[in-house]
C-alpha positions as CSV (number, residue, x, y, z in Angstrom):
1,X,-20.3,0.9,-34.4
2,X,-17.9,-1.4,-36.1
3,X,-16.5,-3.7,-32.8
4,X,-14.1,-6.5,-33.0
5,X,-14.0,-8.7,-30.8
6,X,-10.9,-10.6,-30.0
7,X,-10.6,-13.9,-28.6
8,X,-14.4,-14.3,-29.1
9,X,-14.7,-18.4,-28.4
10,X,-13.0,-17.7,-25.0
11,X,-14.9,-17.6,-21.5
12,X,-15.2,-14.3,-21.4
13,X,-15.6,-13.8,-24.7
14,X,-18.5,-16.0,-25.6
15,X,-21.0,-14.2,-23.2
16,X,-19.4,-11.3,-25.3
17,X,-20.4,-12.8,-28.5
18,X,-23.9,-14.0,-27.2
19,X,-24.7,-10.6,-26.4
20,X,-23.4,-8.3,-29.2
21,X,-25.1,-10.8,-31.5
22,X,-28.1,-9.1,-30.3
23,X,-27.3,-5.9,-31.8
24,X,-27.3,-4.2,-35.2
25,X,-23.7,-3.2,-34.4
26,X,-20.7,-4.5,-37.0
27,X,-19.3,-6.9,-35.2
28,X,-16.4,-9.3,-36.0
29,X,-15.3,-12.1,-34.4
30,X,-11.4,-13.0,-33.9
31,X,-10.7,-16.3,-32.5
32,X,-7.7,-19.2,-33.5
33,X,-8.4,-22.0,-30.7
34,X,-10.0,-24.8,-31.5
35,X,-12.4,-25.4,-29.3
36,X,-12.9,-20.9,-29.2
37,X,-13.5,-21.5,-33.2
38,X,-16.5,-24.4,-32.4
39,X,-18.3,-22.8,-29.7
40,X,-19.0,-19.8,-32.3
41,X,-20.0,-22.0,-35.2
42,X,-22.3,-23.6,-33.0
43,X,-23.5,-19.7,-32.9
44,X,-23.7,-19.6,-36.4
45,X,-20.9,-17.2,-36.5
46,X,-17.4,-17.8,-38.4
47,X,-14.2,-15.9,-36.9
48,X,-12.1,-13.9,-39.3
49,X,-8.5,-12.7,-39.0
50,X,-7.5,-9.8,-36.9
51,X,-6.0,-7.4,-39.5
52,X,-9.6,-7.7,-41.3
53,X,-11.4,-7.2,-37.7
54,X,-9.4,-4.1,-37.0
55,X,-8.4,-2.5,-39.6
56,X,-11.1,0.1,-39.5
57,X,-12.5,-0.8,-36.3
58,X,-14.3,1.5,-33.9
59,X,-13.7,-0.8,-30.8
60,X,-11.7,-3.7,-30.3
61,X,-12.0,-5.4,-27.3
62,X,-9.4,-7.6,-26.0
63,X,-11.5,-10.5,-24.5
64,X,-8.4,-12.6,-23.8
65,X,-6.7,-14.2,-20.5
66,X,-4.5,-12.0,-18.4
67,X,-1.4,-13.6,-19.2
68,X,-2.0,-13.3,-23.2
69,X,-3.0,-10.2,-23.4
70,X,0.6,-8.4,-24.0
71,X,1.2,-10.3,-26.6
72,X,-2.3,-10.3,-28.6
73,X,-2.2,-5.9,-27.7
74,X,1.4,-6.0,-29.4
75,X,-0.2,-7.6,-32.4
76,X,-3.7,-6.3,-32.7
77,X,-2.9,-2.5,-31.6
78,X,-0.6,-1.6,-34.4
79,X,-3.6,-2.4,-36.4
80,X,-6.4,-0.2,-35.9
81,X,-6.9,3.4,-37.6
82,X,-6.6,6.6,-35.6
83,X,-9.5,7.1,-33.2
84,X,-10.2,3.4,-32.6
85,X,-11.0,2.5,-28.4
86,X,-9.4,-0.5,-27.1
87,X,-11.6,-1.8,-24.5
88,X,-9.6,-4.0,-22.2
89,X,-11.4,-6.4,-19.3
90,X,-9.5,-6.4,-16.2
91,X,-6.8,-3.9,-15.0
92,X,-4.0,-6.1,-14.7
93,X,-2.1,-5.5,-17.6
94,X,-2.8,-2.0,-18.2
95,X,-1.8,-1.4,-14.7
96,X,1.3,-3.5,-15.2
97,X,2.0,-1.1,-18.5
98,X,1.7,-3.9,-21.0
99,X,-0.2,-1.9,-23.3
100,X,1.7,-0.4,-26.3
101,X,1.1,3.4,-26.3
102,X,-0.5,5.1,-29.0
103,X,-1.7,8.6,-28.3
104,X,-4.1,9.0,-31.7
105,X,-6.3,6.1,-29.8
106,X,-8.1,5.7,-26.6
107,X,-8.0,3.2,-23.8
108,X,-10.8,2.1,-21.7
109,X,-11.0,-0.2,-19.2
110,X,-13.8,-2.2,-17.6
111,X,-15.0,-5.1,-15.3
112,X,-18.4,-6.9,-14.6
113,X,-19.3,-6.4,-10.6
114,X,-21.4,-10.0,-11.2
115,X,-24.7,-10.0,-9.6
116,X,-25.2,-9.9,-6.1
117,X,-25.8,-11.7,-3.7
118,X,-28.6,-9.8,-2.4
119,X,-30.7,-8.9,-5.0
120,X,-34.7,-8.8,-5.8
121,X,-34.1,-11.4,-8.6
122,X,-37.6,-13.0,-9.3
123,X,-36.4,-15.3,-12.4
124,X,-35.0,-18.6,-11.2
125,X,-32.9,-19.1,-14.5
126,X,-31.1,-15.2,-13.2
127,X,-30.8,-16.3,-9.9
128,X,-28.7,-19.5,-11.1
129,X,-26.8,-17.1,-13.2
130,X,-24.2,-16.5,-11.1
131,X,-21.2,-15.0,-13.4
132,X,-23.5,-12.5,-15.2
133,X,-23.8,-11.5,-18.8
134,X,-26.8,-13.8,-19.5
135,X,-30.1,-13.2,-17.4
136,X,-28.8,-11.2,-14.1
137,X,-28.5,-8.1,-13.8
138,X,-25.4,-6.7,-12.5
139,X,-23.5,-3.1,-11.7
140,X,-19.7,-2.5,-13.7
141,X,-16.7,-0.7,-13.2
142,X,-15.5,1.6,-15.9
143,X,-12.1,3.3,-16.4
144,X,-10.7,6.0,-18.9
145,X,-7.0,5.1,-19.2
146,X,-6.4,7.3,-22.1
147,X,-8.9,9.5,-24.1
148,X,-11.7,12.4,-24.5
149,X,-15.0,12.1,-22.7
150,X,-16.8,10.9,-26.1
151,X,-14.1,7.9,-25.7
152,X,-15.4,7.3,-22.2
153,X,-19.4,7.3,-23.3
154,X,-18.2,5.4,-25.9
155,X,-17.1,2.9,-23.9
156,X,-19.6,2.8,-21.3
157,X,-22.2,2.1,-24.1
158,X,-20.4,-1.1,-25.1
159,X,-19.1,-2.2,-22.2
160,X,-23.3,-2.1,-21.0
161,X,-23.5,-4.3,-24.2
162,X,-21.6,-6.9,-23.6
163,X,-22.2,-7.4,-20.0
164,X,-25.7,-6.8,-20.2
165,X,-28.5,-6.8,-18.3
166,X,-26.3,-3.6,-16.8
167,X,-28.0,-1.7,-13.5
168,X,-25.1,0.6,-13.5
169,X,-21.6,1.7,-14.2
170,X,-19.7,2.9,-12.2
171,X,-17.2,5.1,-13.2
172,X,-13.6,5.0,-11.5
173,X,-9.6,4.7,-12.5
174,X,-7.8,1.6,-13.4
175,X,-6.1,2.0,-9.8
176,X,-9.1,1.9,-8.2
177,X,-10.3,-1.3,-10.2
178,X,-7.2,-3.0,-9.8
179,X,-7.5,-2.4,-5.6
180,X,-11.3,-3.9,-6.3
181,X,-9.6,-7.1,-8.1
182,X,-7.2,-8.5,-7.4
183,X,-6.5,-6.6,-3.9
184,X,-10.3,-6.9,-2.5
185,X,-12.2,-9.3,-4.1
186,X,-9.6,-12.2,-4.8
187,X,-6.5,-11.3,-2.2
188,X,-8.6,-10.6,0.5
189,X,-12.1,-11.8,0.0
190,X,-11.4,-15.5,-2.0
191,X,-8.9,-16.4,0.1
192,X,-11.5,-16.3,3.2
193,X,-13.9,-17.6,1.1
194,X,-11.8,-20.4,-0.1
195,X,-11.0,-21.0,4.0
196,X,-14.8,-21.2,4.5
197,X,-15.6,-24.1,2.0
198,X,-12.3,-25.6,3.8
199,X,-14.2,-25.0,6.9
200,X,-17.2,-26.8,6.2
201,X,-14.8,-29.4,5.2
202,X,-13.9,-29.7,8.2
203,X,-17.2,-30.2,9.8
204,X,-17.7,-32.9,7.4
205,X,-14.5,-34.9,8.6
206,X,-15.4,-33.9,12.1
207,X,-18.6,-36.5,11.3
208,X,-21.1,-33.9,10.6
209,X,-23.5,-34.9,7.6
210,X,-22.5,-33.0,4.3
211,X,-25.9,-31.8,3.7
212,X,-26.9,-30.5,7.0
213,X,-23.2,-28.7,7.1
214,X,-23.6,-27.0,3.5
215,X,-27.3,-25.7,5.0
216,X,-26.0,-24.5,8.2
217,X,-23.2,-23.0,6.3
218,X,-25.0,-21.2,3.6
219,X,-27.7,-19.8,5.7
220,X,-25.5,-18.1,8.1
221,X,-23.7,-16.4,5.5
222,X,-27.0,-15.2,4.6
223,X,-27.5,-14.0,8.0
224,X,-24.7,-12.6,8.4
225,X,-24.3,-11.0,4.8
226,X,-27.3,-8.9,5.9
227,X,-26.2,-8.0,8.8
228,X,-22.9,-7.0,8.4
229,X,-24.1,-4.8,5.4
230,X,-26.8,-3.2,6.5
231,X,-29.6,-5.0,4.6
232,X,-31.1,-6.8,7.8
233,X,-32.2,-4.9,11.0
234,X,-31.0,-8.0,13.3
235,X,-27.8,-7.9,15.1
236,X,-25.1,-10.3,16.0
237,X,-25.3,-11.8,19.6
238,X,-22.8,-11.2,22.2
239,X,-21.7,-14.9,21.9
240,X,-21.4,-14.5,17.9
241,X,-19.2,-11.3,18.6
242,X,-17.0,-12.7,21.5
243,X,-16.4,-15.8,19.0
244,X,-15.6,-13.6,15.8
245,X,-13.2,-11.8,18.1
246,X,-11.4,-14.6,19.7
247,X,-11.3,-16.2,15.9
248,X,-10.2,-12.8,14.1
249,X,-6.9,-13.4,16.3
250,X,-6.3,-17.1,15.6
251,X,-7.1,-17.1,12.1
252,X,-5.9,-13.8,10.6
253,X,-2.4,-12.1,10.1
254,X,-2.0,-8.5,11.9
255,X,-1.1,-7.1,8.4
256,X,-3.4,-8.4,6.0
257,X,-4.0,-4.8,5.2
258,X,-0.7,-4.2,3.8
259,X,-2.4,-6.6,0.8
260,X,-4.1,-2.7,0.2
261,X,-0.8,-1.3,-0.4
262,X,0.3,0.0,-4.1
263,X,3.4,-1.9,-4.3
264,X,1.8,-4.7,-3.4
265,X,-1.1,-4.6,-6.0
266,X,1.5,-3.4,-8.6
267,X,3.5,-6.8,-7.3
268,X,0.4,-9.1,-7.9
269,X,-0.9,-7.6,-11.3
270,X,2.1,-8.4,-12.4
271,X,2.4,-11.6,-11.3
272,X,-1.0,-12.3,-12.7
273,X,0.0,-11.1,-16.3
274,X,3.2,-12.6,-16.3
275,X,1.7,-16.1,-15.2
């Protein structure tokens, strides 16, 4: 396939780079920072302009930040032929209808899962790879916003590419991604995990030693990780249970659920893209 790759030297777009540079596809890399335009020479690969990327382009893939990528779609869309996929990386804008409409291309939509944290990783160098993209493996989301089924295996195949090594994809709608992230995993779940490192923090300034708090920490969440997800056969004790209980009240709002609700996701997507 002939893919272009747009903001290439980016974060995101570098694992892209490292990984479709293993591949006898056509790719072409688009990238105007600075710094975006070193990282790839240091690859050995020179960026060229977007209406030479796209213009007869299979699949472009907009690999830039949330609050960019309305304007770089406005741009780069207009360019490709009829039958081009745009492969977008998050659900945000999409969701937030910042993508111009064309109906003679498809859309598709996708998202790493990252690797786990349990996991039968034997490699140390995967293990330290937390993000993903580079040594562990790691499920994704997929989403057909607009297209055929060929448009959706089409997509699935690249989007296995570029976040590879892939164990699975799974295969859901850009509302469902967008109450994965930002509703679940960065509403929800970062803001308690935030609140835990602030916790151990506190332990710390309480006079506990840093090291023997990050130990302590760590390897009950472990504990507790398998336990509360089924991958461990132990159970919490009755003490654990009467703390979590008395905590759960002092600590959490009565409507953090409502952070679940359409209008609010829709409220933070597009607060997100609109950053």
């Amino acid at each position: 396939m002939k893919i272009a790759l747009l903001g290439a030297g980016g974060k995101m777009g570098l694992r892209c780079t490292d990984n479709l540079l293993k591949t006898d596809h056509d790719c072409r890399f688009v990238e105007i920072a600075a710094p975006g335009v070193a990282a790839l020479g240091s690859r050995g690969v020179t960026p060229i302009p977007a209406p030479a990327a796209l213009g007869d382009a299979d699949v472009a893939i907009l690999a830039v930040p949330d609050r960019l990528l309305r304007h770089v779609a406005a741009a780069s869309v207009a360019l490709l032929p009829p039958g081009a996929l745009v492969m977008v990386l998050d659900p945000a804008a999409p969701l937030a209808g910042q993508l111009p409409r064309r109906e003679d291309i498809a859309c598709f939509v996708t998202h790493p899962c990252h690797p786990p944290v349990i996991s039968d990783e034997s490699d140390p160098e995967a293990r330290r790879d937390f993000f993903g993209g580079v040594r562990a493996r790691q499920a994704i989301v997929c989403a057909l916003m607009q297209g055929a089924e060929e448009d959706y295996a089409r997509g699935e195949a690249v989007a296995r590419t570029i976040f590879a090594p892939v164990t699975r994809a799974h295969r859901i709608t850009v509302e469902q991604m967008a109450i994965l992230e930002p509703a679940m995993a960065e509403t929800v779940v970062l803001t308690l995990m935030v609140t835990i490192r602030e916790a151990m923090e506190e332990a710390v300034k309480a006079g506990v030693p840093e090291a023997a708090a990050r130990d302590f920490l760590l390897g009950h969440m472990n504990v507790n990780i398998g336990i509360l997800f089924g991958d461990s056969d132990a159970r919490l004790s009755d003490g654990a249970v009467k703390a979590y209980e008395r905590g759960r009240k002092a600590i959490l709002r009565e409507d953090w659920r409502d952070a679940f609700r359409p209008e609010r996701i829709l409220a933070e997507v597009r607060a997100i893209t609109e950053a």
